[in-house]
C-alpha positions, -999 to +999 in steps of 0.1 A: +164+004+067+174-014+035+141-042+034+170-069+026+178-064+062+149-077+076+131-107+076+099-116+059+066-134+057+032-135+034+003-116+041-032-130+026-027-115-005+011-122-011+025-090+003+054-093+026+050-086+060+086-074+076+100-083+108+137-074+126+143-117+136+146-145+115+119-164+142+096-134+123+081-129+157+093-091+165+074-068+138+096-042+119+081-002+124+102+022+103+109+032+069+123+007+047+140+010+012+146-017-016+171-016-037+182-026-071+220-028-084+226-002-062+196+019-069+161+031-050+136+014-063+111+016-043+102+031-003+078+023+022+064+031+056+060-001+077+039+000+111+041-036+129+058-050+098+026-039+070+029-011+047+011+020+065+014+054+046+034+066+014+048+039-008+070+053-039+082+031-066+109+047-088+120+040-122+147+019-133+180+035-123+163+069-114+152+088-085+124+094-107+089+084-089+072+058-113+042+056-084+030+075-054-002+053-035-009+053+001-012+025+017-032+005+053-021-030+065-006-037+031-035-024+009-038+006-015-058+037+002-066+064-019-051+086-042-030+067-067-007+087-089+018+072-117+042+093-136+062+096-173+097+092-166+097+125-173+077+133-143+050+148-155+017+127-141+001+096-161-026+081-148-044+090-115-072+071-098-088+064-065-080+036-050-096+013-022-086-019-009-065-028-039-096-014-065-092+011-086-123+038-093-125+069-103-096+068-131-078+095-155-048+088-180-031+117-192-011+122-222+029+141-213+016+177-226-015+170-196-042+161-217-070+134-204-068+104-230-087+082-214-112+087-182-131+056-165-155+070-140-175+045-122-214+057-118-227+055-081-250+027-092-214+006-097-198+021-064-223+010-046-228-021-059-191-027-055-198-015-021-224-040-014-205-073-032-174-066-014-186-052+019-186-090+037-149-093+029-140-055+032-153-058+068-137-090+079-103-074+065-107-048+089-122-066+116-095-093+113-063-060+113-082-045+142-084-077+163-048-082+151-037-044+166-061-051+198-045-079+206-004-067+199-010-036+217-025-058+242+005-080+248+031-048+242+012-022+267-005-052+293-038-035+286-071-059+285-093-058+263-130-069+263 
């Protein structure tokens, strides 16, 4: 589905958030492209109209992937992987909830020209500064899915 097709609103952190009416009531669940005079330029999965799974941006008037990250609910999971536009691999890091740890920039012939590894001592601090709003991003998707599942499959919850 070409993502100008659909219909869109804001998420918390300015991501769009696709539905199939212009009411933005019905959520979109597919695969949606985006498109740029005429080419790719970037591809998502969409589960009740967030970003869930692979999301590939491609270079200017290429089919050449620029980016590779996997996404939840609209926020970078995981491995993160950017590429020369000759394909070889750039810059790879792990990724959670938007942050990036855990990161390697290579040079086109594969060399590492830069490495940022983040001692356990910062994880965890991380981990402990952004646990509160982590938790109440989850807490607040998972209410979101109890209750749309809820409405779509007349199950109660307690």
């Amino acid at each position: 589905m070409n993502a100008r097709d659909l219909y869109t609103k804001y998420d918390c952190n300015g991501d769009y958030i696709y539905f199939t009416d212009e009411a933005c009531i019905n959520a979109y669940t597919g695969h949606i492209e985006d498109y740029d005079n005429g080419y790719l330029w970037r591809e998502a999965d969409v589960v009740d109209g967030f970003m869930n799974g692979i999301y590939k941006e491609y270079f200017e008037n290429s089919m050449q992937p620029a980016q590779i990250v996997h996404c939840e609910h609209n926020l970078q999971f995981g491995l993160n992987v950017e590429f020369y536009e000759s394909g070889k691999v750039h810059y790879t890091s792990l990724v959670i909830s938007n942050d990036y740890f855990d990161c390697l920039e290579f040079d086109e012939n594969g060399s590492v020209i830069k490495k940022e590894i983040w001692p356990d001592s910062h994880f965890q601090f991380w981990i402990m500064k952004n646990a509160k709003i982590v938790y109440q991003k989850f807490a607040k998707v998972f209410v979101q899915q109890m209750f749309m599942n809820g409405v779509k499959k007349n199950k109660k919850y307690l």
